[in-house]
C-alpha positions as CSV (number, residue, x, y, z in Angstrom):
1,X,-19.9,10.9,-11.0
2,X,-16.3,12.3,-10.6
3,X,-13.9,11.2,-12.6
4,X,-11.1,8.7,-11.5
5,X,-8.2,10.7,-9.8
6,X,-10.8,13.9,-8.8
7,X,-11.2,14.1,-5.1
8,X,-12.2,17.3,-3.4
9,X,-9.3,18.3,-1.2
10,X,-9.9,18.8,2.6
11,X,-7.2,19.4,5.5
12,X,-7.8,15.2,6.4
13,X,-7.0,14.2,3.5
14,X,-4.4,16.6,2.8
15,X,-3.2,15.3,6.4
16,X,-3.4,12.0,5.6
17,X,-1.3,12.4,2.4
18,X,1.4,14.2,3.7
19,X,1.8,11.5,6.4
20,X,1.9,8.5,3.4
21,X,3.7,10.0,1.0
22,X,6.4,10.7,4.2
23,X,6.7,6.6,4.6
24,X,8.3,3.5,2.7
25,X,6.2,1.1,5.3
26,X,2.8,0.8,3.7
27,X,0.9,1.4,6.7
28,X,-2.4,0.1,8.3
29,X,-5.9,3.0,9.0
30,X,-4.2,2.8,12.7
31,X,-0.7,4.0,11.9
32,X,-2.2,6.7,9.9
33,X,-4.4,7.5,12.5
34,X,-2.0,7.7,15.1
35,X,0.4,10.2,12.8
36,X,-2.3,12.4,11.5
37,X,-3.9,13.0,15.6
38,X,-0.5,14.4,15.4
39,X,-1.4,17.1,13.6
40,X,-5.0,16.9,13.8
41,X,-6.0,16.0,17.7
42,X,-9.6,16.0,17.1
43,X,-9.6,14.1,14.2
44,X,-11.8,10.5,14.6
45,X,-10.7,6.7,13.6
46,X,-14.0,7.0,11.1
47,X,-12.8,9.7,9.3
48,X,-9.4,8.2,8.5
49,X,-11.0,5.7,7.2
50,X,-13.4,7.0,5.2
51,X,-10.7,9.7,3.5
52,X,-8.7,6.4,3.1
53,X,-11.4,4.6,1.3
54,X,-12.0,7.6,-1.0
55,X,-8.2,8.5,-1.8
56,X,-8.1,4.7,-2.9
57,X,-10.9,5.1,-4.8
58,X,-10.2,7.8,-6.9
59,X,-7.0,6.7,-7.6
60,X,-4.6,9.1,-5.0
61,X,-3.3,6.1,-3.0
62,X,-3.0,2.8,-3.6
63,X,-5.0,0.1,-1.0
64,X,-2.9,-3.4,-0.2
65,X,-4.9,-6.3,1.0
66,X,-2.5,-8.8,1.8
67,X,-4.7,-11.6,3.0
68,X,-4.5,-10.6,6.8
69,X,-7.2,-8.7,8.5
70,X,-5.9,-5.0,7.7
71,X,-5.4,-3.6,5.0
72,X,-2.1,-1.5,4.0
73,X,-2.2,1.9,2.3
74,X,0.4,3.2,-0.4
75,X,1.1,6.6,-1.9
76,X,3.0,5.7,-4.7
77,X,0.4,5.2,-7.6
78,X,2.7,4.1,-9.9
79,X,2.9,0.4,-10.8
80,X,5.6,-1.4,-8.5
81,X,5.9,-4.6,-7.4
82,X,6.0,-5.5,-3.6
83,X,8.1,-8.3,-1.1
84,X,6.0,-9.8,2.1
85,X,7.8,-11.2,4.7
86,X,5.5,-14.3,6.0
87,X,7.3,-14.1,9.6
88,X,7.8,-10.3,10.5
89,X,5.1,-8.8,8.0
90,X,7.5,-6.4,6.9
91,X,6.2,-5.0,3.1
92,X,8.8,-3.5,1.2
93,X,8.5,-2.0,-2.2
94,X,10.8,-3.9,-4.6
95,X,13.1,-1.4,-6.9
96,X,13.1,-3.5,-10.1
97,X,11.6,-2.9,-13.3
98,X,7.9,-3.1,-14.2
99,X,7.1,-6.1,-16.2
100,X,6.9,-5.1,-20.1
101,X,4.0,-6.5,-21.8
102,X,2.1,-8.7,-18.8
103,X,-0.9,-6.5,-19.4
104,X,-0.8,-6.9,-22.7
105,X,-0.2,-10.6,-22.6
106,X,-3.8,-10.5,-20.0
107,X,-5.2,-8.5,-22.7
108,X,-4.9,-10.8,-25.4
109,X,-6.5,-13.6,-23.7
110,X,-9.6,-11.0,-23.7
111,X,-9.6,-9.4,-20.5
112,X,-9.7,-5.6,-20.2
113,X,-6.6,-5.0,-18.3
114,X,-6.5,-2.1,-16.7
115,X,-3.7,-2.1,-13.9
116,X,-2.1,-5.0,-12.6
117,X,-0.1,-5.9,-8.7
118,X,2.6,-8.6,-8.7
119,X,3.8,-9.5,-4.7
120,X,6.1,-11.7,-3.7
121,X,6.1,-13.8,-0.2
122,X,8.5,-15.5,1.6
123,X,11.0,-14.3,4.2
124,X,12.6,-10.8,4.3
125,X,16.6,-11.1,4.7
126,X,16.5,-9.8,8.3
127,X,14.5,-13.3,9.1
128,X,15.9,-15.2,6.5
129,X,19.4,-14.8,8.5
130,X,17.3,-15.4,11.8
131,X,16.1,-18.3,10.4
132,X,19.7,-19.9,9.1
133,X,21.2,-18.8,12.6
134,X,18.6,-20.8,14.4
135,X,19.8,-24.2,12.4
136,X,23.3,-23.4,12.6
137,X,22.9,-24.2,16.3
């Protein structure tokens, strides 16, 4: 078994890096799919997703399942903390600090923490202001 984080570089998945680490807007298989024919013509909806699956798995990208039907992919690996709009979708990384001691707070209820993903819901500020201009009227 290879270990976490070990994944044998190909041109797809080199492809298929390129094009996440190049967005902030946590895209679906299809988005990626669509951006890597770019480079790649030939290259099939299957293999996206398998490279996708495998990156996640070892570790290279993050995968986001939000609770709709597709999930959402992420090159940064790092802990961060995420914002959902309920209306429009939109997921937005959130640039505040990581949470000091939540996993150790987990841990000492005796789980074996090893990672952790806080999200937020509710509406972005683009519908937000929608919204409040819709009762104004």
């Amino acid at each position: 078994m290879k270990p976490k984080g070990f994944v044998r570089r190909t041109r797809q998945r080199e492809v298929i890096l390129e094009v996440l680490r190049g967005t902030k807007s946590h895209p679906t298989a299809d988005w990626v799919y669509q951006e890597v024919r770019k480079a790649m013509p030939h290259v099939s909806l299957g293999t996206i997703y398998r490279n996708l699956k495998t990156l996640s798995e070892h570790g290279e990208i993050q995968e986001l399942a939000f609770g709709s039907t597709h999930s959402r992919f992420d090159a940064n690996k790092e802990i961060h903390y995420h914002f959902v709009c309920e209306r429009c979708g939109l997921i937005e990384d959130l640039d505040m600090p990581v949470i000091v001691g939540l996993e150790e707070e987990v841990a000492q209820r005796g789980y074996n923490v090893t990672t952790h993903r806080l999200e937020f819901y509710g509406l972005c500020p683009d519908c937000a202001n929608n919204e409040s201009m819709g009762k104004a009227n």
